[in-house]
C-alpha positions in Angstrom: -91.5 1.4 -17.3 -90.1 -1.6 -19.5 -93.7 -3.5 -18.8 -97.5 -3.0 -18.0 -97.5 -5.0 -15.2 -101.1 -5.9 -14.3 -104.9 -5.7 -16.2 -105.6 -7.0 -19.6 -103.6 -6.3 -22.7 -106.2 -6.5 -25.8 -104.1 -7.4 -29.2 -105.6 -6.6 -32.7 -105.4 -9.9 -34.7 -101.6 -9.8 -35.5 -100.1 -11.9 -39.3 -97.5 -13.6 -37.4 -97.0 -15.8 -40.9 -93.4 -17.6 -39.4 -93.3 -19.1 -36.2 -90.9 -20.7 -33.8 -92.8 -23.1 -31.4 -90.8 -24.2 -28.5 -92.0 -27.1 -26.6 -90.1 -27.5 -22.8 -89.5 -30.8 -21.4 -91.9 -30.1 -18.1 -94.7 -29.3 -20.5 -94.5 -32.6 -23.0 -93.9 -34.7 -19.3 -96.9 -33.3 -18.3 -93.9 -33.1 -14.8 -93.9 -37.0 -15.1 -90.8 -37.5 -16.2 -92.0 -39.4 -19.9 -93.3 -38.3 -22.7 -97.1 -37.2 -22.8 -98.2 -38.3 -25.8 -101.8 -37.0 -25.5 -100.2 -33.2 -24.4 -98.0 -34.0 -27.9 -100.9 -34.4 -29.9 -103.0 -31.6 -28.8 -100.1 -29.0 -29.4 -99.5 -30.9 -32.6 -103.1 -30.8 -33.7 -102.7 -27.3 -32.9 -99.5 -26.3 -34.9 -101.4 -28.6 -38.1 -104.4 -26.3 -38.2 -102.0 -23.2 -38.9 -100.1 -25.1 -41.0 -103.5 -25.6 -42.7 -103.6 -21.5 -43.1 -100.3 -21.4 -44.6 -98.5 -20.4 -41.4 -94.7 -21.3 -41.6 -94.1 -23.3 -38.8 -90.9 -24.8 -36.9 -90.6 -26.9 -33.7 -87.4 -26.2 -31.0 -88.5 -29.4 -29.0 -87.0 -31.0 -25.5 -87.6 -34.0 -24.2 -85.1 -36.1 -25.8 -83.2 -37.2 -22.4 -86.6 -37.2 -20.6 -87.6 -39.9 -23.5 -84.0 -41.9 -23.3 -84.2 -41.8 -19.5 -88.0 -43.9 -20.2 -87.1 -46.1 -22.6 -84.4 -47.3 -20.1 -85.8 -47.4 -17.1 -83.4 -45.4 -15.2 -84.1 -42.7 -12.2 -83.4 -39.6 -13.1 -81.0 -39.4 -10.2 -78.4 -40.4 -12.2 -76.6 -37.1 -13.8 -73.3 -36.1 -15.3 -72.5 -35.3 -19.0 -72.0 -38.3 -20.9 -74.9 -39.9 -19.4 -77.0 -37.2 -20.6 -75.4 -37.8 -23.6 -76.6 -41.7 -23.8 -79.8 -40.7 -22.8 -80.4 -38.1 -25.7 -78.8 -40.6 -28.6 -82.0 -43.7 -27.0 -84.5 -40.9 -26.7 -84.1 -38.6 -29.9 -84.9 -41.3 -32.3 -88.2 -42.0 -29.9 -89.0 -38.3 -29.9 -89.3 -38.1 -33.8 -91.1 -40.8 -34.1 -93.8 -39.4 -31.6 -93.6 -36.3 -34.2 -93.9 -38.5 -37.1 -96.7 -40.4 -36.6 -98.6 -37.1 -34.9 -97.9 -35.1 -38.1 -98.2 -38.0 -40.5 -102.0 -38.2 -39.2 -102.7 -34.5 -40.6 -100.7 -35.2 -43.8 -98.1 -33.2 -42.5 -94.3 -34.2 -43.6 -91.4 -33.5 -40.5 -88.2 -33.3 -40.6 -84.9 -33.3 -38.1 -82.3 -30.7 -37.2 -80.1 -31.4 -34.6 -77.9 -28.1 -34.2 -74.9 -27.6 -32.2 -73.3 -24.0 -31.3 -70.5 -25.1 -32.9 -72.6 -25.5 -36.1 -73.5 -21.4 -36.3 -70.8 -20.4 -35.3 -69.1 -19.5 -38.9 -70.8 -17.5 -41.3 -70.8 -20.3 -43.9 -71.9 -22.7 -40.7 -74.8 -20.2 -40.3 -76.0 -19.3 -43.5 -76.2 -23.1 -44.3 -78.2 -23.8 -41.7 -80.4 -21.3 -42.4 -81.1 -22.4 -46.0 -81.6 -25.9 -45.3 -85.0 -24.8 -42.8 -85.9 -22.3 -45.4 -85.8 -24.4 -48.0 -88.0 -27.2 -45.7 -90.4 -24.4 -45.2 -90.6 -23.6 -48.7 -91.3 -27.7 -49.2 -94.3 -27.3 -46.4 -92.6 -29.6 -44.0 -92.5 -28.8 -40.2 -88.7 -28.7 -39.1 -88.3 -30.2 -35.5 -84.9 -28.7 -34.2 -83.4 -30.1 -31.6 -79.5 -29.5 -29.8 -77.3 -31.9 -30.6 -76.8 -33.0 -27.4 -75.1 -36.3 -28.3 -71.9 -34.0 -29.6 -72.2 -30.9 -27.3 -70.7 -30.4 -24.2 -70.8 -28.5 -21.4 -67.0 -28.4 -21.3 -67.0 -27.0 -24.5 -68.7 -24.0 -24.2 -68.4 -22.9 -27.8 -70.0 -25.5 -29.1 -72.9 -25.9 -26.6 -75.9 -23.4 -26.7 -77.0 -24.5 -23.1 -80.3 -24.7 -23.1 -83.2 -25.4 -25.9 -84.4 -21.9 -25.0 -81.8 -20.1 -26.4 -81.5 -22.4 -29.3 -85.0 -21.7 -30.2 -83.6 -17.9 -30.2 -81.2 -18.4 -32.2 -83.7 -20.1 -34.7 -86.1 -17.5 -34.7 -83.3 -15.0 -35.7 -81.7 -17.8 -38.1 -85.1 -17.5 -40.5 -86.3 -14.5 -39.5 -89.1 -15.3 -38.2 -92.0 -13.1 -36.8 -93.2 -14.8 -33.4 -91.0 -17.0 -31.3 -93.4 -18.7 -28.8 -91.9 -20.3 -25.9 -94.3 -22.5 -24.6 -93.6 -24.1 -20.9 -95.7 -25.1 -17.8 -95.8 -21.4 -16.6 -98.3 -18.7 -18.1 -95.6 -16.1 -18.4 -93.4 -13.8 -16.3 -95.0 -12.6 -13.0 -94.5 -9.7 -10.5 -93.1 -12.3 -8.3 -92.6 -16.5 -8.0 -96.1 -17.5 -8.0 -95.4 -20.5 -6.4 -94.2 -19.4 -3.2 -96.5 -15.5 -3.8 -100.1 -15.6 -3.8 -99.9 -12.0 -4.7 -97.8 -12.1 -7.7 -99.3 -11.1 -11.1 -99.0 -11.7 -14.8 -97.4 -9.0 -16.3 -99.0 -9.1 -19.9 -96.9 -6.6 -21.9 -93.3 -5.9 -21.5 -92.0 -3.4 -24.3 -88.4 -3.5 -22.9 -86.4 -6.1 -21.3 -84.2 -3.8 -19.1 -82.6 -4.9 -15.3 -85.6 -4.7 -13.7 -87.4 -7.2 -15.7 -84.2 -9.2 -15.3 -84.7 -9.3 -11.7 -88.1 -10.8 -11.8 -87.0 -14.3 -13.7 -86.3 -15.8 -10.8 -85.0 -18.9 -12.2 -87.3 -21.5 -11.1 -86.8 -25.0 -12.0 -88.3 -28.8 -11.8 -86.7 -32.0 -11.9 -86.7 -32.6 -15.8 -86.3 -29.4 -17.1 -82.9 -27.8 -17.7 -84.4 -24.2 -18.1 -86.1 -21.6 -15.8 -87.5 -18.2 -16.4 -83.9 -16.7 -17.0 -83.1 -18.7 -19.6 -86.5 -17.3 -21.0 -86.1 -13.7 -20.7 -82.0 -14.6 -22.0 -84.0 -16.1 -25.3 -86.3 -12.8 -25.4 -83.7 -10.5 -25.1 -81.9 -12.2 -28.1 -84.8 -12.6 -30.0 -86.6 -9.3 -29.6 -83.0 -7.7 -29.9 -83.2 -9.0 -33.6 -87.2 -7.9 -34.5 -88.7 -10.6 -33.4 -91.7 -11.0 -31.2 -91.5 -13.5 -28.2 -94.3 -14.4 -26.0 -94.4 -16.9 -22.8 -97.1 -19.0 -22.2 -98.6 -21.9 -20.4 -98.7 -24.9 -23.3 -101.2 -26.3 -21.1 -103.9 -23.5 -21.7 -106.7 -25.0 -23.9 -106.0 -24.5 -27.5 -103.2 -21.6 -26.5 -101.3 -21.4 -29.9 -104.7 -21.0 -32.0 -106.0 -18.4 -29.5 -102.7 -16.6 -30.0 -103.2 -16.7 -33.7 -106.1 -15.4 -33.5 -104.8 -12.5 -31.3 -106.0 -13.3 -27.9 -103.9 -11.8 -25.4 -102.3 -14.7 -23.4 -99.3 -15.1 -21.3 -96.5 -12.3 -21.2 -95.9 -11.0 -25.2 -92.5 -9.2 -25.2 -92.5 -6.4 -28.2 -89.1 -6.2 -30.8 -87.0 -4.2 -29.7 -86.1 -2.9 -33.5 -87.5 -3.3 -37.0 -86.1 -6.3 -38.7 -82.6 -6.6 -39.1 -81.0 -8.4 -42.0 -79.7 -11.5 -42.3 -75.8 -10.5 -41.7 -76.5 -8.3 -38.9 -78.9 -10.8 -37.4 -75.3 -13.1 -37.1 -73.4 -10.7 -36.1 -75.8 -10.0 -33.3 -76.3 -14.0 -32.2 -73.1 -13.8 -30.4 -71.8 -17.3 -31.4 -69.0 -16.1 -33.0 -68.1 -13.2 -30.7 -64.3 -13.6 -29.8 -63.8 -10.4 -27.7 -64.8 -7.2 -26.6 -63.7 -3.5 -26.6 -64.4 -1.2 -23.9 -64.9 2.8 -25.2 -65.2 5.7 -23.1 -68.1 7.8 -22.9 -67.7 10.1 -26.0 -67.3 7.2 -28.0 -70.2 5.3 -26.7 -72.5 8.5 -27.3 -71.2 8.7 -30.8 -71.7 4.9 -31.7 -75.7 4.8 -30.0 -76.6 8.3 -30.5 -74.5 10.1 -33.8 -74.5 6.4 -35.7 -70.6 7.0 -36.1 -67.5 4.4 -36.5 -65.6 3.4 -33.7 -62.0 5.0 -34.0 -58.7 4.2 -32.3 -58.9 7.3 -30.0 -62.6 6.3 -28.3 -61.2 3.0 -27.4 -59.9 2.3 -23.5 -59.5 -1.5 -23.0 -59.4 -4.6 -25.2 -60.5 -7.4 -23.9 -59.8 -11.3 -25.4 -57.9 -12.2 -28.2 -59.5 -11.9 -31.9 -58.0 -11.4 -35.4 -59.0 -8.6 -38.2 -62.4 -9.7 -39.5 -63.7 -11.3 -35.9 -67.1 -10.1 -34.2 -66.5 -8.0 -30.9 -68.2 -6.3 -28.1 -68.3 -2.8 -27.7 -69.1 -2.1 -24.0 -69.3 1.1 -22.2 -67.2 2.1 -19.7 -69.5 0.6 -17.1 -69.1 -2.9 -19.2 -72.7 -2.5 -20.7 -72.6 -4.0 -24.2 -73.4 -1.1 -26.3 -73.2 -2.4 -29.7 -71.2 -5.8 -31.7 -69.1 -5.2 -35.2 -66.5 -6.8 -37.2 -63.1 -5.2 -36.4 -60.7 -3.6 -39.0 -58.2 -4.6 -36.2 -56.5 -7.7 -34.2 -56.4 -7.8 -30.2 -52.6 -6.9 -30.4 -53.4 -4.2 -33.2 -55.6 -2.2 -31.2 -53.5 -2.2 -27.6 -51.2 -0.6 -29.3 -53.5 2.4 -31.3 -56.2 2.2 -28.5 -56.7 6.2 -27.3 -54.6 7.3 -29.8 -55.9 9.5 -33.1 -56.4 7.6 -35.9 -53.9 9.8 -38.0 -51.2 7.4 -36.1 -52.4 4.5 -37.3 -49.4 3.6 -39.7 -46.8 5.2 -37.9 -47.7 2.8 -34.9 -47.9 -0.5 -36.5 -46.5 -0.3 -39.9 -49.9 -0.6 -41.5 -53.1 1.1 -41.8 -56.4 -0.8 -42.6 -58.0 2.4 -42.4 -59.4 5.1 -39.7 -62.2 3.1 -38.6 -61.6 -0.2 -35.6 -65.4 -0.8 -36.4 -66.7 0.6 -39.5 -70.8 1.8 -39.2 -71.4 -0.8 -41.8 -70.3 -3.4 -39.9 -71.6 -2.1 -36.7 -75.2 -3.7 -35.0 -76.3 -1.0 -32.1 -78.2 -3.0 -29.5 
């Protein structure tokens, strides 16, 4: 089964040392539509203490639109892109300053990071990002990450992560961090909606995110947030993927992130799916800078999960998108299950012509030969 799905999960006291707290708009509205500045201060007070015990902390907070569409006055009828846009550049700067002046009264120093996809998506992109919120964790100061939504797009999917749930995914795998705790106005994932099933339960545990567990985020919404439990369990399956813990829990529980700390099983904790990956593999996993995929056929997928083998020219059936030598792929089974992600040897054009053929024809084919491997094991993540 990929969860326990009722009862009481008791959790030894566990040295989560680096955190990733993210804070959804419906919890810091309090589902008002503003900013709840006493909910902000008791989370804040909160994070502070840990930060007092030498945690490493960092902040994926919403709530920037919510704040812009306050400070102006305006009903949140109104929608559409660039407006959102206005409303995050008025409510960002009001955000902070919440932030500031909580933190400020615990001696606590914060800083900004406004990320777009677009920002990741290169290696050099990535890895700067990454040591700029090392280097503030090093300093003792509490990042508070934020999309750039003033800049992203929904048109431009590249450059947009889509919601601040996978962004705070993609931070938690970005420093390596041990526990990314999404924190909403939910207390984790259930057997079924709760607010239409009285019978539906908390599951506590899941050790797998599989399609059944899929199946249960339901999606649900409210008016001011822009993610549901799908967006969730998309954030745990890319954090976990990566070695990092995720757990889902009501931000409204009394003193929830200390009682976590402390071990207390509370909300729905979703276990790593593998040890920790390093830092190269952790991008190559992300997916931001994915540019195609490569459908094998069944030996081949058996040799890549099971053997830990390359991917050669023969196991190859179907390229999909157009990518250059040195570009992040898929590797899906036949089914179109993502098996595993690599850097290829190979171009899109490259490998329709060698695809299903033995790697001995390589040069004969195309002129060249980068070698027998499309995806060497080296450069190869199994999911």
């Amino acid at each position: 089964m990929a969860g326990n799905k009722g009862g009481k999960t008791a959790l030894k006291t566990l040295p989560y040392q680096r955190w990733v707290i993210k804070l959804g708009t419906g919890l810091l509205t309090g589902g008002n539509g503003y900013l709840d500045e006493e909910i902000i201060s008791g989370l804040v007070a909160q994070v502070a203490q840990l930060h007092k015990q030498g945690r490493e902390l960092l902040i994926v907070s919403s709530g920037a639109i919510a704040a812009g569409r306050h400070k102006l006055g305006l009903a949140r009828e109104r929608r559409g892109i660039p407006f959102k846009q206005v409303l995050a550049a008025v409510g960002q700067s009001r955000l902070m300053n919440i932030y500031d002046q909580l933190f400020a009264r615990h001696d606590i120093t914060v800083a900004q990071a406004l990320l777009t996809r677009a920002d990741l998506a290169d290696r050099a992109g990535y890895l700067n990002a990454r040591n700029t919120l090392l280097a503030l964790l090093e300093l003792k100061a509490v990042s508070i990450v934020n999309e750039n939504d003033v800049v992203a797009v929904d048109e431009i999917q590249e450059a947009k992560f889509g919601d601040n749930d996978n962004l705070s995914a993609m931070v938690a795998n970005l420093v390596d961090a041990d526990l990314l705790l999404l924190l909403t106005d939910i207390a984790g994932l259930y057997t079924a909606d709760p607010h239409r099933n009285p019978d539906a339960r908390l599951i506590p545990q899941v050790d797998r995110i599989n399609s059944e567990i899929e199946c249960l985020a339901t999606g649900t919404l409210n008016s001011f947030s822009t993610g549901g439990m799908v967006t969730k369990i998309e954030a745990a399956k890319l954090a976990t993927a990566s070695g990092v813990t995720v757990i889902i829990a009501d931000g409204r529980e009394p003193d929830v992130i200390l009682r976590l700390a402390a071990g207390e099983a509370v909300g729905t904790r979703f276990s790593p799916a593998v040890s920790r990956l390093e830092s190269r593999q952790r991008w190559m996993l992300s997916g931001l800078s994915t540019k195609g995929s490569l459908v094998v056929d069944t030996g081949a997928a058996l040799a890549l999960q099971k053997q830990k083998r390359s991917l050669l020219a023969a196991g190859i059936k179907q390229v999909e998108g157009k990518f250059e030598r040195g570009d992040i792929v898929n590797i899906c089974d036949p089914q179109g299950v993502c098996l595993s992600c690599g850097m290829t040897n190979y171009s899109s054009a490259d490998i329709a012509v060698i695809k299903g053929m033995h790697s001995g024809k390589i040069a004969t084919l195309l002129g060249y030969d980068y070698g027998s491997e499309v995806v060497h094991r080296n450069n190869l993540v199994v999911l």
